[in-house]
C-alpha positions in Angstrom: 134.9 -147.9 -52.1 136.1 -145.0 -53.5 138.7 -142.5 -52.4 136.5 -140.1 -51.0 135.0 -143.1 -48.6 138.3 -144.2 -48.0 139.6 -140.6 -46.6 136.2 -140.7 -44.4 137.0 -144.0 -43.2 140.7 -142.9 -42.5 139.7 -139.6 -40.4 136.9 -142.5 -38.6 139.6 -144.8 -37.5 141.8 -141.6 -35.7 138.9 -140.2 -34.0 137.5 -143.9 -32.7 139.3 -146.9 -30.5 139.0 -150.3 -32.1 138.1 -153.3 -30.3 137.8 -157.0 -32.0 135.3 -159.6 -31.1 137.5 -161.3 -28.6 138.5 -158.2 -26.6 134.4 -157.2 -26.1 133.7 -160.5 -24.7 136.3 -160.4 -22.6 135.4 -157.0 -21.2 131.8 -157.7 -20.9 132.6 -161.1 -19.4 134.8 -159.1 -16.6 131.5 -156.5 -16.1 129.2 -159.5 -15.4 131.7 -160.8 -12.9 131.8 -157.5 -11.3 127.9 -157.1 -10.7 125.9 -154.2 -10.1 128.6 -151.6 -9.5 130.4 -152.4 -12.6 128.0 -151.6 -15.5 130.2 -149.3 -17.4 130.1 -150.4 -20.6 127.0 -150.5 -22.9 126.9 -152.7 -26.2 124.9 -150.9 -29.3 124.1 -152.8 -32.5 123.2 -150.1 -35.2 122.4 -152.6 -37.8 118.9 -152.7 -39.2 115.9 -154.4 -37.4 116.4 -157.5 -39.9 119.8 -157.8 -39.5 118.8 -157.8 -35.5 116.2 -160.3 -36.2 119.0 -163.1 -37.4 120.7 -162.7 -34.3 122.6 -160.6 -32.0 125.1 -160.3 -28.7 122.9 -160.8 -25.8 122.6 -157.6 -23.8 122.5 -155.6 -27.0 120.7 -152.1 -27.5 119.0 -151.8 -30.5 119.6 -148.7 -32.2 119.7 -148.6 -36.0 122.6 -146.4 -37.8 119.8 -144.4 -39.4 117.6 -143.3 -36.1 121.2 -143.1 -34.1 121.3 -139.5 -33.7 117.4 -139.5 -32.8 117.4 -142.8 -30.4 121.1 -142.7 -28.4 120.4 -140.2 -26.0 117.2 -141.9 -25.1 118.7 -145.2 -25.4 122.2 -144.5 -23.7 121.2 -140.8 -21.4 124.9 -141.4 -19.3 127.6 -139.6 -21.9 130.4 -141.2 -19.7 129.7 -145.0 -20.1 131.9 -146.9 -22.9 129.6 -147.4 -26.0 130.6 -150.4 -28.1 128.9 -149.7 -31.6 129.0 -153.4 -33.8 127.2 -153.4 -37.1 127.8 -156.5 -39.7 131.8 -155.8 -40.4 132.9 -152.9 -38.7 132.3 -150.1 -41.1 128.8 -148.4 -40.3 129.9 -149.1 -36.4 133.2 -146.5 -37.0 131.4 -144.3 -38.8 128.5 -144.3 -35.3 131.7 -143.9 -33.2 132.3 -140.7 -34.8 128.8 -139.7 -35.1 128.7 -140.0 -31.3 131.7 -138.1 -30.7 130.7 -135.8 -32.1 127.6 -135.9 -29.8 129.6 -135.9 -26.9 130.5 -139.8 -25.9 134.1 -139.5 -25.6 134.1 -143.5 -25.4 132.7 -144.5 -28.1 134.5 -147.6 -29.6 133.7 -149.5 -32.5 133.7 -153.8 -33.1 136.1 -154.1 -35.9 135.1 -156.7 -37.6 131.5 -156.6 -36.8 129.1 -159.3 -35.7 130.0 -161.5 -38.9 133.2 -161.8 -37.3 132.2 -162.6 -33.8 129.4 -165.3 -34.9 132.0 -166.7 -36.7 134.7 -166.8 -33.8 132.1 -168.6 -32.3 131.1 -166.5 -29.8 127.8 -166.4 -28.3 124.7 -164.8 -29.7 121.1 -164.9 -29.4 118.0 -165.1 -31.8 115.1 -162.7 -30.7 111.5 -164.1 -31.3 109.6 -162.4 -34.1 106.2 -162.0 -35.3 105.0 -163.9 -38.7 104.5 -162.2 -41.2 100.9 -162.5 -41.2 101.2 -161.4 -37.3 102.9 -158.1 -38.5 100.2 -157.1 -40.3 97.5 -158.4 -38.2 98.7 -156.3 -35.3 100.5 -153.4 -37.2 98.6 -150.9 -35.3 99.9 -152.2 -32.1 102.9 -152.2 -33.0 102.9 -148.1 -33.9 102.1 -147.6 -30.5 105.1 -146.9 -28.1 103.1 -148.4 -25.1 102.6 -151.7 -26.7 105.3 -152.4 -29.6 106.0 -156.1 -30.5 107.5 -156.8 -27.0 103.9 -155.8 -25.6 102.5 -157.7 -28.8 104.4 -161.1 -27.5 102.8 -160.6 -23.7 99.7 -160.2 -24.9 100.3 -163.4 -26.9 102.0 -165.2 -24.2 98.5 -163.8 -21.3 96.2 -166.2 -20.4 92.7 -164.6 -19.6 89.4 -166.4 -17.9 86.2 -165.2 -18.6 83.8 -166.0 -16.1 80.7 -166.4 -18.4 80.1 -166.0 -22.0 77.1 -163.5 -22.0 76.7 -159.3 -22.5 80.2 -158.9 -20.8 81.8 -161.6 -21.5 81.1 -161.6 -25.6 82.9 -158.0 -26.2 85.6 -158.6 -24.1 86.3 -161.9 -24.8 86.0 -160.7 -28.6 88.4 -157.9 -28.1 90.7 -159.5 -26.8 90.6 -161.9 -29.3 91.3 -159.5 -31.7 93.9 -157.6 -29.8 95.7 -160.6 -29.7 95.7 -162.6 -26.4 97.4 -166.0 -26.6 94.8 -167.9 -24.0 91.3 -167.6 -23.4 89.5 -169.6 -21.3 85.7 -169.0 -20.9 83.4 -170.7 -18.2 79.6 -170.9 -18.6 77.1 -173.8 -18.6 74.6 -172.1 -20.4 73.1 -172.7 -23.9 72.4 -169.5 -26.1 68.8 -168.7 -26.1 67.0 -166.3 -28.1 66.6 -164.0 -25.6 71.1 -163.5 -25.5 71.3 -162.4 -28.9 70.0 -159.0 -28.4 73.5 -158.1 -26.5 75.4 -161.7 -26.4 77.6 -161.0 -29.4 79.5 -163.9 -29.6 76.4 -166.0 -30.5 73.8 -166.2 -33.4 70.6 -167.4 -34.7 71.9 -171.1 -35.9 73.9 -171.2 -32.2 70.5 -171.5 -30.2 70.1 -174.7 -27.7 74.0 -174.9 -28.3 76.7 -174.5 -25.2 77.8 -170.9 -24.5 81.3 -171.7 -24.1 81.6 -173.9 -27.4 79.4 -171.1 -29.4 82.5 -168.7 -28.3 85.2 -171.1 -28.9 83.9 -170.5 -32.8 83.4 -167.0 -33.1 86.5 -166.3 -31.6 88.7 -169.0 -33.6 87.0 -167.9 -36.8 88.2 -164.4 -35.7 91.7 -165.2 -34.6 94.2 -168.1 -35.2 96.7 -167.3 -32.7 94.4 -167.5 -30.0 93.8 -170.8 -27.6 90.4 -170.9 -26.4 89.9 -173.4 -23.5 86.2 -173.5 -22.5 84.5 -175.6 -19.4 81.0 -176.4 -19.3 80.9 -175.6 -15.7 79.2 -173.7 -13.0 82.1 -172.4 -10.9 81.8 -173.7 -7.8 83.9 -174.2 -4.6 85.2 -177.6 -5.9 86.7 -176.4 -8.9 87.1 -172.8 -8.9 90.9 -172.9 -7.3 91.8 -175.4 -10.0 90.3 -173.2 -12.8 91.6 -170.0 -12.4 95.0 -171.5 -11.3 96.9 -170.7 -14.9 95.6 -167.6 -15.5 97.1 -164.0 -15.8 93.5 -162.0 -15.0 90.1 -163.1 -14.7 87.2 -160.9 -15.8 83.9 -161.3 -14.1 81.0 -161.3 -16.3 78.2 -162.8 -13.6 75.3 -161.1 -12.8 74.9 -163.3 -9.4 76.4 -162.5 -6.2 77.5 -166.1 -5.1 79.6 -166.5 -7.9 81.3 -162.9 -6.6 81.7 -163.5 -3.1 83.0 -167.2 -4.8 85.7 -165.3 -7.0 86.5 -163.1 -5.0 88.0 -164.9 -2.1 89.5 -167.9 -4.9 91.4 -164.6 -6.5 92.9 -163.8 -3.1 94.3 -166.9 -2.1 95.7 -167.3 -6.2 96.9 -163.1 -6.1 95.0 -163.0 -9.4 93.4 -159.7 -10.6 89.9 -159.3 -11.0 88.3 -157.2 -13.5 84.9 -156.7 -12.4 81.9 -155.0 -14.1 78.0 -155.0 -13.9 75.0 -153.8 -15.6 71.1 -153.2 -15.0 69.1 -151.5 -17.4 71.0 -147.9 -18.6 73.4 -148.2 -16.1 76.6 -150.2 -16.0 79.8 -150.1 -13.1 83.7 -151.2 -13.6 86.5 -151.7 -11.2 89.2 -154.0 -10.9 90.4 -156.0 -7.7 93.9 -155.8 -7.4 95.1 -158.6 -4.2 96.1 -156.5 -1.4 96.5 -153.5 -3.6 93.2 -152.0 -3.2 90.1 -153.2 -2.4 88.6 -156.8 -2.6 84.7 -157.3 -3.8 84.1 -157.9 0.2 85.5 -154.3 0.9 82.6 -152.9 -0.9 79.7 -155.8 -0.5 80.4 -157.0 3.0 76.6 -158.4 2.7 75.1 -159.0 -0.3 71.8 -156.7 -0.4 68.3 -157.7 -0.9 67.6 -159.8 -3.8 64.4 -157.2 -4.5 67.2 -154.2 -4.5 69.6 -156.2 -7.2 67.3 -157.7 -9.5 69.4 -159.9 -12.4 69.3 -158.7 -16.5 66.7 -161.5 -16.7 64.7 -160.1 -14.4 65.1 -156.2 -14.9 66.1 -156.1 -18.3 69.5 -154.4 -19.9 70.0 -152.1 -22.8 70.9 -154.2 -25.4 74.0 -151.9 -25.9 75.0 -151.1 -22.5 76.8 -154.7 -22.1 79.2 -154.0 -25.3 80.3 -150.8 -23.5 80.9 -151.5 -20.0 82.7 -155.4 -21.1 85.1 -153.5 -23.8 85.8 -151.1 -20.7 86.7 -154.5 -18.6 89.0 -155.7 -22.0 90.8 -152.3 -21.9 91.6 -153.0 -18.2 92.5 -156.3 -18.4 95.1 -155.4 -21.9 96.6 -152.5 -19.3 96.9 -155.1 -16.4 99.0 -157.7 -19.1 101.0 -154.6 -20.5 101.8 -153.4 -16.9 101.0 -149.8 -18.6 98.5 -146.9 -17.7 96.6 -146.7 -14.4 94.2 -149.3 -13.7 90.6 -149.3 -12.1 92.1 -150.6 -8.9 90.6 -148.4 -6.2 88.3 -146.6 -8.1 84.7 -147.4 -9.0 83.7 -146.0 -12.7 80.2 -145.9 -13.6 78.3 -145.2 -16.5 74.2 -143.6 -17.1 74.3 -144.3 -20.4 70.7 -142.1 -20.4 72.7 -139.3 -18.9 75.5 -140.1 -21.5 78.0 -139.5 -18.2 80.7 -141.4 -16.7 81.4 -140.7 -12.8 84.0 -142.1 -10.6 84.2 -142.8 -6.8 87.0 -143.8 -5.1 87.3 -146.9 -3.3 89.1 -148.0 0.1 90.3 -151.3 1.4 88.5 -152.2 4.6 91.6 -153.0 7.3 88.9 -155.0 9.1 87.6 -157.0 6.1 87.3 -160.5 6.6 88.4 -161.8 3.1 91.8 -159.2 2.7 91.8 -156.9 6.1 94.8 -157.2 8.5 92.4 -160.4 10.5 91.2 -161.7 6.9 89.8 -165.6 7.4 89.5 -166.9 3.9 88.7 -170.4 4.9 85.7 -169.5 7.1 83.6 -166.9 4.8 80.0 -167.4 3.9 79.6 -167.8 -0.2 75.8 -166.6 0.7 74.7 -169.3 -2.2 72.0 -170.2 0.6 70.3 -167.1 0.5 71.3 -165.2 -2.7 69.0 -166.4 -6.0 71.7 -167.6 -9.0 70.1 -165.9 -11.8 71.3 -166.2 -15.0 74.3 -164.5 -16.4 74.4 -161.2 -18.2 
């Protein structure tokens, strides 16, 4: 260090309080005894995001010496609060002490010593979790993205989603969220691809035909992604295993085209207070919404009945744009990613639809029925009708 430095540092340690290792943990210590009320003091590491990554004093902020003047304000708004700086020994923190007077914290103190000396006074500290390597470049677009960020990147990692079938809905979504990077998905169909899916089921191919849906998926989707768990059933969900099924999961998204399986779901979501990301399709015209338990309305809400089977024909029977699918099932993967994230404004009271012949979305609100029977203020979820008696199953999407 030369002279120059020296002076700097010199001029530093009269303008900024010095406190060692043991004299932070002991204030800190007496904060967390005092609660709530006591939350004066604020701990900033200004080391850099690898330094971070080998470990740091739990309850950190982490604010990097070179995005200090840039980040604090955001990071600490209250002037008044005590701001411990720490970096690796104790110089770049003094030199952010002054920085910060300067910016109007007249208590900003620096860790003398730095972290080196308070790992090695065996105090405690904490490890974050990090991506791989390979994961920081596989989702580096994410993580440019303020909403998401590696903290969202690890609860899309750590979501568990269920696909309820494996057909034109289900395939993009369950792709795209493959390939966004969430951790579990499980997929539910009994079906075996046919000729006839490949026009719109994605997820499948010509050398697939005759084989399970599910297990076709499973491929695709591990070919696409390693750090995602697919857990398939080769099922029809019913009401002997549908409360077991959904159980671990985060959000289900409904890809049926059969009302059963609806009326089925829906009540099964209630009773779990699992989100339902809903969406349906016939010929150039596909609809989106998401059921939200008791914060909106429930699939019951809007179908109390279901309607004549001649006035909602199935995809088999009516025929789909082959293209229509992709669109309205990445709309249901964008929902479910903002449901996981906890960011945006979900579908959850509002009906979106979509004429793809018109090239025009609409939207309609929706209203929870106080006197519906599966979520209204009287709601009887063991004594509904599933309507499997008179509603045809026909196939999926």
């Amino acid at each position: 260090m030369g002279e120059a430095s020296r002076e700097i540092m010199r001029q530093a340690r009269k303008q900024v309080e010095e406190w060692t290792p043991a004299h932070v943990h002991e204030a800190l210590a007496e904060q967390h005894e005092a609660g709530s009320d006591g939350q004066d003091i604020v701990l900033v590491d200004v080391r850099e995001k690898i330094e971070w990554n080998e470990g740091h004093i739990p309850g950190a902020i982490h604010v990097p010496r070179g995005y200090l003047e840039l980040q604090i304000e955001e990071a600490v708004p209250d002037k008044s609060k005590t701001v411990v700086l720490y970096c690796a020994g104790g110089v770049r923190s003094l030199m952010a002490g002054s920085t910060l007077k300067q910016m109007g914290y007249p208590n900003a103190i620096s860790m003398s010593g730095g972290f080196g000396q308070w790992k090695s006074g065996g105090l405690p500290f904490v490890q974050p979790r990090t991506l791989t390597e390979a994961q920081n470049k596989r989702y580096s677009r994410h993580l440019l993205v303020p909403e998401v960020g590696e903290q969202g990147q690890f609860k899309l990692l750590d979501s568990k989603v269920l696909l309820i079938g494996a057909g034109g809905l289900g395939s993009p979504a369950a792709y795209y969220l493959a390939a966004a990077g969430v951790g579990t998905l499980g997929i539910i169909d009994a079906d075996v691809v046919d000729e006839s899916n490949l026009q719109r089921q994605i997820l499948h191919n010509t050398k697939r035909i005759g084989q399970y849906k599910a297990d076709s998926a499973r491929e695709t989707i591990e070919a696409l992604n390693p750090d995602v768990k697919v857990v398939t059933y080769i099922d029809i969900l019913d009401e002997t295993n549908v409360a077991r099924i959904i159980a671990d999961y985060d959000v289900i998204l409904d890809g049926t085209d059969n009302f059963p399986t609806r009326y089925l779901l829906n009540d099964a979501a209630l009773r779990a207070n699992i989100p339902v990301v809903h969406g349906s399709v016939f010929r150039f015209e596909g609809q989106l919404t998401v059921f939200k338990p008791y914060d909106g309305p429930c699939y019951r809400c809007l179908y109390p009945e279901p309607p004549p089977a001649a006035l909602a024909p199935s995809c088999a029977e009516a025929g789909v744009l082959g293209v229509l699918p992709g669109i309205i099932g990445l709309l249901q993967a964008t929902e479910t990613i903002k449901l996981l994230l906890g960011i945006g404004d979900p579908l959850v009271g509002r009906l979106m639809t979509y004429d793809a012949l018109a090239g025009e979305f609409s939207e309609l609100r929706l209203f929870r029925d106080p006197n519906c029977p599966a979520c209204g203020e009287h709601a009887h979820l063991d004594n509904l009708p599933t309507y499997s008696d008179v509603c045809a199953m026909p196939v999926r999407a």
